[in-house]
C-alpha positions as CSV (number, residue, x, y, z in Angstrom):
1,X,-13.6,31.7,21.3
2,X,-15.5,34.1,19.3
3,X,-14.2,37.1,18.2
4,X,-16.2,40.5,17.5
5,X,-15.9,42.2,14.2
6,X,-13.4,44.6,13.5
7,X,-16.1,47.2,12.9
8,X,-17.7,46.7,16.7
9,X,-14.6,47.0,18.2
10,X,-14.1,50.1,16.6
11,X,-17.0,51.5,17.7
12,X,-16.4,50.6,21.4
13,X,-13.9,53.2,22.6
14,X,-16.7,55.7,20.7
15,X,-19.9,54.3,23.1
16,X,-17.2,54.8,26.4
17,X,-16.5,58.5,24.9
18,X,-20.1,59.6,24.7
19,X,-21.6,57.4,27.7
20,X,-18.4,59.4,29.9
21,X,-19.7,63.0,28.1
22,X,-23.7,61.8,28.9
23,X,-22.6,61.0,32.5
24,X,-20.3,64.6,32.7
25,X,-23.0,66.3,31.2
26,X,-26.1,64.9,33.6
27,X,-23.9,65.4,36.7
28,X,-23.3,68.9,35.9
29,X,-26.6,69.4,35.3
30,X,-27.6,67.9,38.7
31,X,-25.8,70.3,40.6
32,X,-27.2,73.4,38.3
33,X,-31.0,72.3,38.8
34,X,-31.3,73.3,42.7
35,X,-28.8,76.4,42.2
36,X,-31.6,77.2,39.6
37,X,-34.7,77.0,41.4
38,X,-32.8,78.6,44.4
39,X,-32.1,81.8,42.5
40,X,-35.9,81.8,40.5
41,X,-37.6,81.4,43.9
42,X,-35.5,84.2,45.0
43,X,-36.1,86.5,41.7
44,X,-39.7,85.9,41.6
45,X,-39.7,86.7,45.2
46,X,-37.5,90.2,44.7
47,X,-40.6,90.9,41.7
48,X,-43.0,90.6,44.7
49,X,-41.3,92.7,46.7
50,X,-40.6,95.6,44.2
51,X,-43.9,95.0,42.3
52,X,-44.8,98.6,43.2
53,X,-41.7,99.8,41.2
54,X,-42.4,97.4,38.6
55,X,-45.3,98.8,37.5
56,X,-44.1,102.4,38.0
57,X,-41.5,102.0,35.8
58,X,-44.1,100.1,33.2
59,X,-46.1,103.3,33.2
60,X,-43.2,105.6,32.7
61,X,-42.2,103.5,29.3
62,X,-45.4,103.5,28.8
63,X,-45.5,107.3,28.4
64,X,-42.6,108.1,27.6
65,X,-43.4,106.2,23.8
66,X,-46.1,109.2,23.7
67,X,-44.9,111.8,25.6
68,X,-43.0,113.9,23.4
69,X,-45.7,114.1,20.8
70,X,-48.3,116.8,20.3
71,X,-51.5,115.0,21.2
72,X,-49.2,112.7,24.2
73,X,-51.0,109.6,25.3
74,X,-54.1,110.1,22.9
75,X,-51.8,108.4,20.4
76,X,-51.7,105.2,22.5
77,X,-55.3,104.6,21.8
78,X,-54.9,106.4,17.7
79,X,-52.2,104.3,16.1
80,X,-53.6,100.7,17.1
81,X,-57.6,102.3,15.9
82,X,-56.5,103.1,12.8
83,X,-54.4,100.3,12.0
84,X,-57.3,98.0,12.8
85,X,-59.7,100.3,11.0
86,X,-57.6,100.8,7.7
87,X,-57.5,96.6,7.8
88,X,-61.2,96.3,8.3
89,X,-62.0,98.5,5.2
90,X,-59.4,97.6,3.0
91,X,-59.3,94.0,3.2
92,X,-63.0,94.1,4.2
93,X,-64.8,95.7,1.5
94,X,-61.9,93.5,-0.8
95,X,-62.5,89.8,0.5
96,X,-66.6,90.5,1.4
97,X,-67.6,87.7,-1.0
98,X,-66.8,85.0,1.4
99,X,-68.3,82.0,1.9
100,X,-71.0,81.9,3.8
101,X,-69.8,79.2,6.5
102,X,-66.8,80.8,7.2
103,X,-65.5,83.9,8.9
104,X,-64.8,86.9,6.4
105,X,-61.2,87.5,5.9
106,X,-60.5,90.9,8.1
107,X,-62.2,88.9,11.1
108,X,-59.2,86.2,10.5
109,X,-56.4,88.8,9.5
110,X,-57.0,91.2,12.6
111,X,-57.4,88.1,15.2
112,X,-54.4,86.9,14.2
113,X,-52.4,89.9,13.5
114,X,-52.8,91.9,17.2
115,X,-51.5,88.4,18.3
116,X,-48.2,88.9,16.2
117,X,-48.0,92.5,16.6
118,X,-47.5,91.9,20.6
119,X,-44.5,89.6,19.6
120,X,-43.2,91.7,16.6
121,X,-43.3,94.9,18.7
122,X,-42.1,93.7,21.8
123,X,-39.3,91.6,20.2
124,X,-37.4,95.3,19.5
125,X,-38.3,96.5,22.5
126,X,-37.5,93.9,24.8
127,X,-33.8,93.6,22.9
128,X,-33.0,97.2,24.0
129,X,-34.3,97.5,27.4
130,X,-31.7,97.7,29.3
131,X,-30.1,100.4,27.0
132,X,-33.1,102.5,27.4
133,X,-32.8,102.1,30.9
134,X,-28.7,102.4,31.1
135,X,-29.2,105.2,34.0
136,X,-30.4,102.3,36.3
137,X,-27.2,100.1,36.3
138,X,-25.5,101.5,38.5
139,X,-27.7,102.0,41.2
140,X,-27.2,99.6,44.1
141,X,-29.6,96.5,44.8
142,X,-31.3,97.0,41.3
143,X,-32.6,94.2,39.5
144,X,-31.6,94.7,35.7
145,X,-33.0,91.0,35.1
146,X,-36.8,93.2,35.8
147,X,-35.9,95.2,32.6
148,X,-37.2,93.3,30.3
149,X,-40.0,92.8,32.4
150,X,-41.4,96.0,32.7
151,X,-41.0,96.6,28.9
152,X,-43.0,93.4,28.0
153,X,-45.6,95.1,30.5
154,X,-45.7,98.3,29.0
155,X,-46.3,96.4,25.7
156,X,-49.0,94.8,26.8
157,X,-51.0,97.5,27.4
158,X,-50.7,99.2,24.2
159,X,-51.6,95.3,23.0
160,X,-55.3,95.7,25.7
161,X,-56.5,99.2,23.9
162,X,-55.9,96.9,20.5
163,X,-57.7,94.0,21.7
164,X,-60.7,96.0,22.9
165,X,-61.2,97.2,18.9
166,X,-61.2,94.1,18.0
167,X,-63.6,93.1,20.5
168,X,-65.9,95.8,19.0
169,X,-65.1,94.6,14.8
170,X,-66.2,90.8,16.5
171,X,-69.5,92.5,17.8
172,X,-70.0,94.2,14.1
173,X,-69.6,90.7,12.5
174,X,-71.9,88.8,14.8
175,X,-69.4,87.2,16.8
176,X,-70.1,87.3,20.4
177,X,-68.1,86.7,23.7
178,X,-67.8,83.0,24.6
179,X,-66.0,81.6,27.8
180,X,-63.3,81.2,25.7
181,X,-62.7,84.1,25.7
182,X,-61.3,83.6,28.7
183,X,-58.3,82.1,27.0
184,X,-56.8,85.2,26.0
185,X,-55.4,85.4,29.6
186,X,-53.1,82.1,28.9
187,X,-51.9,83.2,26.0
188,X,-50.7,86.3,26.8
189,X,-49.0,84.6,29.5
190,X,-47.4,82.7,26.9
191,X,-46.1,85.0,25.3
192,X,-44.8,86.7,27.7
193,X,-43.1,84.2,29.4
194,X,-41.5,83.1,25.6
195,X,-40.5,87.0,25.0
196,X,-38.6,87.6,28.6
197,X,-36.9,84.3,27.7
198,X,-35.7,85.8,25.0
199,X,-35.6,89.3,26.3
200,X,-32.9,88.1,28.8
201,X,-31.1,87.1,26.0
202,X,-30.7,89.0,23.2
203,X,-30.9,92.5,25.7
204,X,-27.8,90.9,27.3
205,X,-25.9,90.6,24.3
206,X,-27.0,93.7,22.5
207,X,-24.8,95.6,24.6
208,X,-21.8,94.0,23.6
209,X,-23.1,93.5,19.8
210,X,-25.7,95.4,19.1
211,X,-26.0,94.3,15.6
212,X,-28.0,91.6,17.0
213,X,-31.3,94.3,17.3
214,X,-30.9,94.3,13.3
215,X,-31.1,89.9,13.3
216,X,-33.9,90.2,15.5
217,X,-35.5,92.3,13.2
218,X,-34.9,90.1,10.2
219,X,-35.7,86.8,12.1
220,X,-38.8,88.4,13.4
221,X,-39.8,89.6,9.1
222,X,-39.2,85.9,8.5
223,X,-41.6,84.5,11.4
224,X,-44.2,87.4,9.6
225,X,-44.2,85.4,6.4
226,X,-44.1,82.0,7.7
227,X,-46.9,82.3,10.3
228,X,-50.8,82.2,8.8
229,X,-52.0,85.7,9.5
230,X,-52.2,86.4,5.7
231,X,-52.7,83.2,4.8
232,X,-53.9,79.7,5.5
233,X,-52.3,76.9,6.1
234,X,-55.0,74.1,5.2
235,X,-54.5,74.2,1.2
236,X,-50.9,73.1,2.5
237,X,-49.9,69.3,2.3
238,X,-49.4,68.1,6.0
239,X,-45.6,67.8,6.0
240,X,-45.4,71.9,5.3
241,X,-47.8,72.3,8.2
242,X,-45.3,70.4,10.0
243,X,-42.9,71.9,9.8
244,X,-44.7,75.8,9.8
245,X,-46.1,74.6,13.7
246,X,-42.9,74.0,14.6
247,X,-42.8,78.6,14.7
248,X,-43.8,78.7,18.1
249,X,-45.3,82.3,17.2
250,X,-48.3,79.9,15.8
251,X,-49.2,78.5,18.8
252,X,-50.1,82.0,20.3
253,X,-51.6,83.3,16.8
254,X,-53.6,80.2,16.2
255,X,-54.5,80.1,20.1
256,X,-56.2,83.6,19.7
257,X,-58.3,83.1,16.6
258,X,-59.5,80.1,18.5
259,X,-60.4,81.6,21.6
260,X,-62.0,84.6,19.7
261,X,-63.5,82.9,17.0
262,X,-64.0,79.6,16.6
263,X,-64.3,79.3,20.3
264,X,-61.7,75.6,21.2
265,X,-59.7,74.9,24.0
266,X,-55.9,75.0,24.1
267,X,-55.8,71.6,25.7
268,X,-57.4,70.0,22.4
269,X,-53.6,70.8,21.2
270,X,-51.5,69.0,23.7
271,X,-49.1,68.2,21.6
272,X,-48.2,71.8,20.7
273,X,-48.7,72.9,23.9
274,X,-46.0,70.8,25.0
275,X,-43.9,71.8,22.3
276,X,-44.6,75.2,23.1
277,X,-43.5,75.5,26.6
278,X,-40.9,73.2,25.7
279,X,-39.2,75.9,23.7
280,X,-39.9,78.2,26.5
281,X,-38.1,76.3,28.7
282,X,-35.2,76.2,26.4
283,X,-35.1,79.6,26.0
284,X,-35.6,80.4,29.8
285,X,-32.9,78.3,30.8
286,X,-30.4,80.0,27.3
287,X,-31.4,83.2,28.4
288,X,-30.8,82.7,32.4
289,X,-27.0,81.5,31.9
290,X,-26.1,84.1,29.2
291,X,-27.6,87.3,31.7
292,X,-25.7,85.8,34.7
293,X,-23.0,85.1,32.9
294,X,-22.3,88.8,31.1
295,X,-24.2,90.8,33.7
296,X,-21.1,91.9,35.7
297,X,-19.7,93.6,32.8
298,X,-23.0,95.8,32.0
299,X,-22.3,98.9,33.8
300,X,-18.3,98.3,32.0
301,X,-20.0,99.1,28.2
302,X,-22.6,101.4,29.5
303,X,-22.0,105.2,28.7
């Protein structure tokens, strides 16, 4: 009779252990799924219901970032003009020998910087909304998980008034709206839909560690560096632009400079698409489990 090797039947009771944790894992997960879909149904439905208050409390943070200074609201549309303008002269008038096939160098520094500024800004935000909006815990039949929601809305329209200047820079450099334009509308979404995930997640914890606002902050410096809004990434060798995709803040940055400038399709990236909402989904789900699982306690750690 043949006899296995002392090796294989060492490694049998290991194949039992993990095929017995796949099994435990996969079952669990089976009852999760429709619990899951049950409750986002239900949430996205509660966001319909209340969209009126949704967007009334958007508006308030909205103000409320302008309110107490002298000139109020006029700021909203001040600080992102002169940003862009101090961009377009400096690094304009510094980079205007460019070649003559390519864009100049502000064009591709403020496309892709307004797309980062949306997640760098809103990344702080979005980590201390439900602070900012302790006064609401306790009321009855109020949603906290629409917190980070109406935050990531208020963002976004500081993020329209920058868009529209550099709408008007593209006009001054002979670059014209294209249907791709269009485009701009899905990745936004995209962002959003990554930043809530995360906004669930690291607002939930900041109120039990809120050392995590100053990780955030440091993990959203890193992303700066290692995302081409500076820089480019085709003098790199392809392993390093590998492994730089693998940010998913490119996807959105390098989605915007091609919808704005050089006027291609999101679906001519599948892969990284994929990847994209991948992560998304990863960070949905994270972000879901953590908020259920600490939101009783909120109101307990709440002044």
């Amino acid at each position: 009779m043949y006899a296995l090797p002392k090796t294989a039947v060492s490694y049998i009771p290991i194949v039992f252990i993990v095929r017995s944790f796949l099994f435990r894992t996969l079952a669990k997960m089976y009852r999760f799924v429709p619990q899951f879909i049950k409750e986002a149904i239900d949430f996205f439905y509660q966001i319909f219901l209340n969209r009126m208050l949704l967007f009334t409390l958007s508006i308030r943070d909205f103000q409320k970032k302008y309110i107490s200074n002298l000139f109020g609201l006029v700021w909203a549309v001040l600080d992102p003009v002169a940003f862009v303008v101090i961009l377009y002269f400096v690094f304009g008038e510094r980079y205007s020998g460019k070649n003559p096939n390519e864009v100049s160098f502000v064009v591709y520094l403020i496309t892709g910087h307004i797309a980062f500024d949306l997640f760098g800004s809103t990344m702080h935000s979005v980590t201390q909304s439900i602070t900012e909006h302790s006064f609401l815990l306790k009321k009855v039949n109020f949603r906290v998980a629409i917190l980070p929601i109406v935050t990531m809305l208020s963002n976004l329209m500081v993020h329209g008034i920058v868009l529209m200047v550099c709408i008007v820079i593209l006009q001054f450099n002979h670059i014209y709206p294209s249907w791709y334009w269009f485009q701009l509308l899905y990745y936004a979404f995209a962002i959003t839909v990554f930043l809530i995930s995360i906004g669930w997640l690291t607002s939930s914890i900041y109120l039990f560690f809120p050392d995590i606002s100053n990780i955030v902050a440091i993990v959203t410096r890193l992303m700066f560096f290692l995302t081409p809004i500076f820089w480019k990434m085709s003098g790199l060798a392809v392993r390093d632009q590998f492994l730089l995709k693998l940010n998913p803040v490119y996807y959105i940055v390098n989605g915007y400079r091609e919808s704005l400038i050089y006027h291609k399709g999101f679906w001519e990236h599948p892969v990284l698409t994929v990847y994209f909402w991948s992560v998304c989904i990863f960070f949905l789900v994270i972000g879901v489990l953590v908020f259920k699982r600490l939101r009783p306690h909120f109101a307990d750690v709440v002044q």
